[in-house]
N, C-alpha and C positions, 0 to 999 in steps of 0.2 A: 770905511768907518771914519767920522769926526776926529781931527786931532783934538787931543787934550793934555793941560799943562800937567806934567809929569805927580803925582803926590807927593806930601811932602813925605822925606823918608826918615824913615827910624836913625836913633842917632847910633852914630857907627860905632865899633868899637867894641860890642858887645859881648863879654865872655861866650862859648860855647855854654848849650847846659842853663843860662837862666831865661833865653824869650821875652825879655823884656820888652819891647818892643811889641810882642804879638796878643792880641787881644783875647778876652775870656774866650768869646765864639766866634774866631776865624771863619770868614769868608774864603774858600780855592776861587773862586773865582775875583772876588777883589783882590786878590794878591798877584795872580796872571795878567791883571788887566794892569799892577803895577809895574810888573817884570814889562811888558812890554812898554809901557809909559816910560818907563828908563829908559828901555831900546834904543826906541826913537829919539829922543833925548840924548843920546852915546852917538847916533849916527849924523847926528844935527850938530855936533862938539858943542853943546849946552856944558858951558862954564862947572856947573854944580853936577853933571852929571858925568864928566870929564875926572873930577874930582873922587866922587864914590868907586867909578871905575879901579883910578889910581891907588886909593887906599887900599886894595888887593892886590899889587902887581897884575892886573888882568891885561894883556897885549892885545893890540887892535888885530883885526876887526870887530867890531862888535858885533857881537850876536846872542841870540836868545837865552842859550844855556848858561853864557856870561853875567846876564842882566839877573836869571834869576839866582846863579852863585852870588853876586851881590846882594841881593835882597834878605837871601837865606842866611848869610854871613851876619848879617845886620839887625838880623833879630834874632841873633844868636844862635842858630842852627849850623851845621856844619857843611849841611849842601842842600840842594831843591829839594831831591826826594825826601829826605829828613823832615824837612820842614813840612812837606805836604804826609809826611807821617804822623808828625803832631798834630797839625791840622784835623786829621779824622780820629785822631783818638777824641782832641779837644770838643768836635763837633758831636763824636756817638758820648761821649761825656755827658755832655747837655741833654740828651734825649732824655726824652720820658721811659720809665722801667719798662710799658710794655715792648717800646720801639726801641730801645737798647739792646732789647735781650731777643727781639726779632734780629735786630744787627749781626749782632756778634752765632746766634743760633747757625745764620747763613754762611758766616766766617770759619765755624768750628766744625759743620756738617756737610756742607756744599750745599750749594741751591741751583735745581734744574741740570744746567749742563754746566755752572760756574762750579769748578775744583773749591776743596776746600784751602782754607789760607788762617793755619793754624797762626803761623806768627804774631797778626795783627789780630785775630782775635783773641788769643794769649794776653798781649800788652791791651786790649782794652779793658777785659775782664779785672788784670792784674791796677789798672791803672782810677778803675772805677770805685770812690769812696763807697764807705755806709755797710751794711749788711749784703749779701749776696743773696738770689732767691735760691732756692732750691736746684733750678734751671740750671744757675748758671754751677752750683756746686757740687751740679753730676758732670758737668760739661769736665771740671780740673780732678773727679774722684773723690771728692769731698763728700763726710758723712752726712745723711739726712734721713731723718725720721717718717716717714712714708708707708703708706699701701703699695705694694711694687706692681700694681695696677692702676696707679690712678696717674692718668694722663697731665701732664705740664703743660702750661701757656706758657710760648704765645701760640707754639704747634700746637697742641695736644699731643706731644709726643711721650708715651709711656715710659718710666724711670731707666729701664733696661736698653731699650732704645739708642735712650742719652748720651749711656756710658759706653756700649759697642760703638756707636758713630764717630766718637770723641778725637778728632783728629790731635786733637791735644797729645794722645798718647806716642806721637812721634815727637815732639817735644819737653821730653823726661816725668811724662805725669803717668806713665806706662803703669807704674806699680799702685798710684793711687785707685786707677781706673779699676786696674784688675784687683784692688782688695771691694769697689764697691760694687762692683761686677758680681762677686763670690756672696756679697750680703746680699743683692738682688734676689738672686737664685737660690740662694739657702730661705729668704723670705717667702719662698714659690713662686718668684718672677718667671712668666712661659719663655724658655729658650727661643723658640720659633716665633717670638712678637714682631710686629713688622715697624718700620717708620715711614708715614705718608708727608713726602716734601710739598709742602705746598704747593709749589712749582710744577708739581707732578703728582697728583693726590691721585689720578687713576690708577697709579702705579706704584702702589707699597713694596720696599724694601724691606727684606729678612734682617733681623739684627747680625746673624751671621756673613751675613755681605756687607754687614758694617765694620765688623772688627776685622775684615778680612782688606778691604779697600778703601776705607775711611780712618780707623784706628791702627791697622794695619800690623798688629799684634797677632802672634803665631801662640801666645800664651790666654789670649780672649777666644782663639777658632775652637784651644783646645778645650779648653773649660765652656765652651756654648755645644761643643760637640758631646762632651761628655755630660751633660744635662739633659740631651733627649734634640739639640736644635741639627734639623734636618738637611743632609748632606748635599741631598736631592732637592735643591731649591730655585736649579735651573738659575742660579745667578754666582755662586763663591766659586764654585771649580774655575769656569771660564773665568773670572775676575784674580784668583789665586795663582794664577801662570802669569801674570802680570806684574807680580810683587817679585823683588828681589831674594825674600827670606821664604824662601823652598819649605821650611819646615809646614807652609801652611796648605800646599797640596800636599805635603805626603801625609801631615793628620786627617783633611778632608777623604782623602780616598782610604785609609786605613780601618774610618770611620762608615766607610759605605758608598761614599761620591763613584757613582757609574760616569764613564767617559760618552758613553754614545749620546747623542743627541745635545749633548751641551755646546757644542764646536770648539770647545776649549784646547782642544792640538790643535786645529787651525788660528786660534787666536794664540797660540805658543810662537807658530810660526810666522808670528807676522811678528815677532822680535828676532835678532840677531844672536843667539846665543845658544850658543850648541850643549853648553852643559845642562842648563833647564830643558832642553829636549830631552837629553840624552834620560833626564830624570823623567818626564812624562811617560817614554817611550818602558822604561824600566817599570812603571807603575803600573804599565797595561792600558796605555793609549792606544787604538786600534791605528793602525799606517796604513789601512785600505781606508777609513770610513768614509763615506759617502757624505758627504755635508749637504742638506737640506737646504741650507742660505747660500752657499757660495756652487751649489752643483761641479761641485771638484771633489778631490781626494787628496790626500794631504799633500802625495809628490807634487799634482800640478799646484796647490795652495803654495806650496815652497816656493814652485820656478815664479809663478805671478808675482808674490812680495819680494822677488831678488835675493831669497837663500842660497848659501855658497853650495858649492857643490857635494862638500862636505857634508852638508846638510843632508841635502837627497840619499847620498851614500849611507848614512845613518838610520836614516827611514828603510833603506831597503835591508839593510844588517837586522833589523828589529822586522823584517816581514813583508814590504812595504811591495806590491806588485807591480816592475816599473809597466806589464804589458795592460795592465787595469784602466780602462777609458773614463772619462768621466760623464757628466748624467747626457748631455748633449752627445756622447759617443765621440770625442776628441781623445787622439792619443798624450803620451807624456811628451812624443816629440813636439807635437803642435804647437803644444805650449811654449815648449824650448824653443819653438822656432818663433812664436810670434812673441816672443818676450826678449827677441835677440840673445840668445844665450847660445853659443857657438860651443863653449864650453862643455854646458848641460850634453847638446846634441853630438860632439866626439864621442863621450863619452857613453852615452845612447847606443852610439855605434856601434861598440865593444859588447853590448847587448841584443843585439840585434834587430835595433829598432830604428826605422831614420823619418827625417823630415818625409812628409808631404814634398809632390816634385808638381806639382801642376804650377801652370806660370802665374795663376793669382796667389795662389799660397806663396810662392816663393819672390811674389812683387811684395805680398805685406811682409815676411821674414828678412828682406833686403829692406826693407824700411826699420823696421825694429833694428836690426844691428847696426843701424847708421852707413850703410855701402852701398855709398853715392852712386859709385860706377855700376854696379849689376842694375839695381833700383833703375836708374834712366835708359839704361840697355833694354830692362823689362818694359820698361814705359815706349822706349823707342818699336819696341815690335810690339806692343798694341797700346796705341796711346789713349785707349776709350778705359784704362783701368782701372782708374782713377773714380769714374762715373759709375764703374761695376761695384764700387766698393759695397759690403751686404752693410746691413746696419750693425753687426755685430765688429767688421771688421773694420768701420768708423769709429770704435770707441777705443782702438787700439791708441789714437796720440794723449787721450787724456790717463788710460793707463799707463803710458811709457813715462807722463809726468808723474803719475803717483809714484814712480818708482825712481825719479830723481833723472833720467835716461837724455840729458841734455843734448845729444850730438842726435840723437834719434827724434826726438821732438824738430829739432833744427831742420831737419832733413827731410819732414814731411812738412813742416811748414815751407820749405822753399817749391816742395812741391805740387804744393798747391791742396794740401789734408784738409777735411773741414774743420774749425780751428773752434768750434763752439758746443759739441754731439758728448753729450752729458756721456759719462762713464761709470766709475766704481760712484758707490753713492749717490749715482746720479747728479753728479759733478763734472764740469767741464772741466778742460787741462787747465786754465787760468785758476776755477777753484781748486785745483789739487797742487799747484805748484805756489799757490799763496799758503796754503794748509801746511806744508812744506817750507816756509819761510825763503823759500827758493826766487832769490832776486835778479836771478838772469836770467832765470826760466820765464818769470811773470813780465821783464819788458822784452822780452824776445818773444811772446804770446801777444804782448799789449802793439808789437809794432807790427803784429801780423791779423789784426783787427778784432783779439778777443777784448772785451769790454767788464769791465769791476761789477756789474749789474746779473751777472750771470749766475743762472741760480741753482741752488745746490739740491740733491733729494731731503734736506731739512727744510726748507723755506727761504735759507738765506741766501747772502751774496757773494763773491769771492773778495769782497769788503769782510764780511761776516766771518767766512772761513780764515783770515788772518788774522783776524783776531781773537776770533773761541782758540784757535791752535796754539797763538802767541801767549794768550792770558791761562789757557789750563793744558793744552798738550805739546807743549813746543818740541818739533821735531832736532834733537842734537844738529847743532852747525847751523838751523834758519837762522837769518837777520831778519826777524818779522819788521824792524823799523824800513830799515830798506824796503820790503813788501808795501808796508802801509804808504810811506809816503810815495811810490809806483803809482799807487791806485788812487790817491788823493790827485796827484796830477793827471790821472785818468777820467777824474770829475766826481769822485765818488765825495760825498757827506763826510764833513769833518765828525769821527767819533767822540762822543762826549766822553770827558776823561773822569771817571766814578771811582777812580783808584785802583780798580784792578788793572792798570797798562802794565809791563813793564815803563823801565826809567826812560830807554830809550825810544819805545813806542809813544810814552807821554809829553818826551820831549818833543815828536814830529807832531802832535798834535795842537801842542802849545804855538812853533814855529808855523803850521800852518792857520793858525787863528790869527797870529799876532800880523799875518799881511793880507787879511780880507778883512 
């Protein structure tokens, strides 16, 4: 890029709180182009930019996040992200009503696969002069005069909808929602109305899978349940083992919610938490079912997502058959073995159940526990095993990453695994260890020749998967910045920063603009 003489900057000094300095309709990107224009300026010892530095106490080196604390400082903000807070308030401000209220709809309901982000759409709503339309006065519970059938722009999304979706109501408007909720419904609003996201119009949402994962009120599931809205809706059980407030499976199942076929105790157990099983399993979650999607049964769904063994034991207290095969006809120990779980399979013992002893099963079970010595022993008496591997038994490295399993990834990457052979999801280990925000896992992949390009059973990248993960599911302990910037030096496309980054993912993408 052309150098350019830095802008002139705002004058310093600037209380927190007034923005003086920053214009009706802020430019993000004129403002990154000045942070960095400083930058450069700070690394160049530019007399005035020397100067702006010092009137912060800021210590050399200079760097990005320096340049833009000055900036942010100086038009009166208290740090970068602040200021690129104002920023999009100041910017959805400006819009026009219908693309204001498209904005903020996206912010307060989610769109597509983006999480909702009640916060900021809170503060723009709160932040927006003049009258509110209707729209936006279901979104905070606010009263309004209505057909509780007639559909809203800019969705057309029906009034009941609105106020089930209202991510608001985890940010204390709980009670407004649910008094306009109760006026819907006394109006004759249908409990079972759906809402069609744009982003996904083939596939309408029950308002009840709103208040249950969107609004996330155990006081909205009980009042849409008790209106006639349907338990059976193949979307709120499995979505309701997700939430932390239990109250809202035990109303769904009280209410009628059947466990079979929903895989909602599979999707229980792909959390860590033994008392929400312990609640499922109480309710009359079946601990043989057969899962349709995943062709297991809950014990091996356990041992796959790395449940403790507590787990398992729980499962079978509640009924659970450890000698029950799953759909492919694999035992419980199989799993135990090909998931390295030493533990799981002692314990087996005690049951009467053991590994597989043929020498390919027991080369991939040495590879899954990371034991280096049997593993090359195995390899040393038939070194073609490698070449045997079935296709099912290639997908074991990108599952040992989904499961965090670093010594065990290591171990077949030195062994030559093939390091690209899509797995859960149809994700390679690179996508699943970026999804993961797992930063040793992704250059310890990247130096064994998997590539950021690598595509996932959604369409996207392992670029892609660190960032839907970092911006709506971030796995506790990922540093997705660390991920991101792994994969940028891997060659992957600087992601355009739209506000959804975290601060520190935004800052790796700012640092990597400001030196191309």
């Amino acid at each position: 890029m052309p150098s350019h003489a830095p802008s002139p900057a705002p004058r310093a000094g600037t209380l927190p709180g007034t923005h003086s300095g920053l214009p009706a309709h802020p430019d993000p990107d004129q403002l990154r182009r000045q942070a960095k224009e400083l930058l450069r300026a700070w690394r160049a010892a530019d007399p005035a930019a020397l100067a702006r530095a010092a009137a912060f106490g800021l210590p050399p080196p200079p760097r990005l996040a320096q340049a833009q604390l000055v900036l942010a400082r100086e038009l009166g903000l208290p740090s970068w992200p602040a200021l690129m807070a104002e920023v999009e308030h100041r910017r959805s401000a400006a819009l026009a009503e219908p693309a204001f209220t498209d904005r903020v709809l996206a912010l307060a309901l989610g769109r597509g696969f983006d999480a909702p982000r009640p916060a900021l759409a809170l503060t723009l709503v709160q932040g927006r002069p003049g009258p509110r339309s209707p729209t936006l006065k279901l979104l905070l519970g606010e009263a309004v005069e209505l057909r509780p059938d007639q559909p809203l722009p800019p969705w057309n999304v029906p009034p009941l909808a609105l106020v089930a979706f209202s991510s608001l109501a985890t940010l204390g408007h709980e009670a407004a929602l649910l008094a306009s909720l109760d006026r819907l419904l006394a109006a004759g609003a249908d409990a079972n109305t759906v809402l069609a996201d744009p982003a996904a119009a083939d596939r309408p949402l029950p308002v009840l899978f709103g208040a249950v994962a969107r609004a996330r009120s155990a006081a909205m599931v009980q009042r849409l349940l008790q209106a006639g809205a349907d338990p059976n809706d193949n979307e709120s059980l499995y979505h309701a083992v997700e939430q932390d407030d239990r109250r809202m499976v035990a109303a769904l199942v009280a209410a009628g919610a059947r466990w079979p076929g929903t895989n909602a105790l599979h999707r229980q157990l792909d959390f860590d938490a033994l008392p929400h099983l312990q609640q499922v399993l109480a309710l009359g979650a079946d601990p043989n079912e057969l899962s349709t999607g995943t062709a297991t049964r809950p014990l091996h769904h356990a041992v796959m997502r790395g449940r403790s063994l507590e787990c398992l034991q729980l499962l079978v207290a509640h009924g659970a058959d450890v000698s029950a095969r799953d759909a492919h006809g694999q035992t419980l120990a199989w799993h135990a073995a090909r998931a390295g779980r030493r533990d799981v399979l002692a314990w087996l013992a005690t049951q009467g159940q053991s590994a597989p002893v043929g020498l390919h099963d027991r080369f991939v079970a040495a590879c899954a526990a990371a034991d280096e010595t049997a593993a090359r022993a195995l390899l040393a008496q038939q070194p073609g095993l490698l070449q045997a591997l079935s296709s099912a038994d290639r997908q074991l490295l990108p599952e040992q990453a989904q499961r965090g399993e670093l010594a065990s990834v290591r171990l077949m990457l030195a062994l030559g695994w093939p390091v690209d052979v899509p797995g859960p999801w149809q994700a390679s280990a690179l996508n699943q260890a970026a999804f993961r925000g797992d930063a040793e896992m992704v250059a310890l992949l990247l130096q064994h020749g998997a590539r950021w390009h690598e595509r996932n059973g959604y369409g996207g990248t392992a670029l892609g998967s660190c960032l839907h993960a970092g911006c709506n599911e971030p796995v506790p302990g990922g540093d997705y910045a660390a991920v991101l910037r792994l994969l940028l030096a891997d060659g992957a496309p600087v992601p355009e920063d739209d506000g959804t980054l975290s601060d520190e993912m935004s800052l790796v993408v700012a640092e990597s603009t400001a030196t191309n």
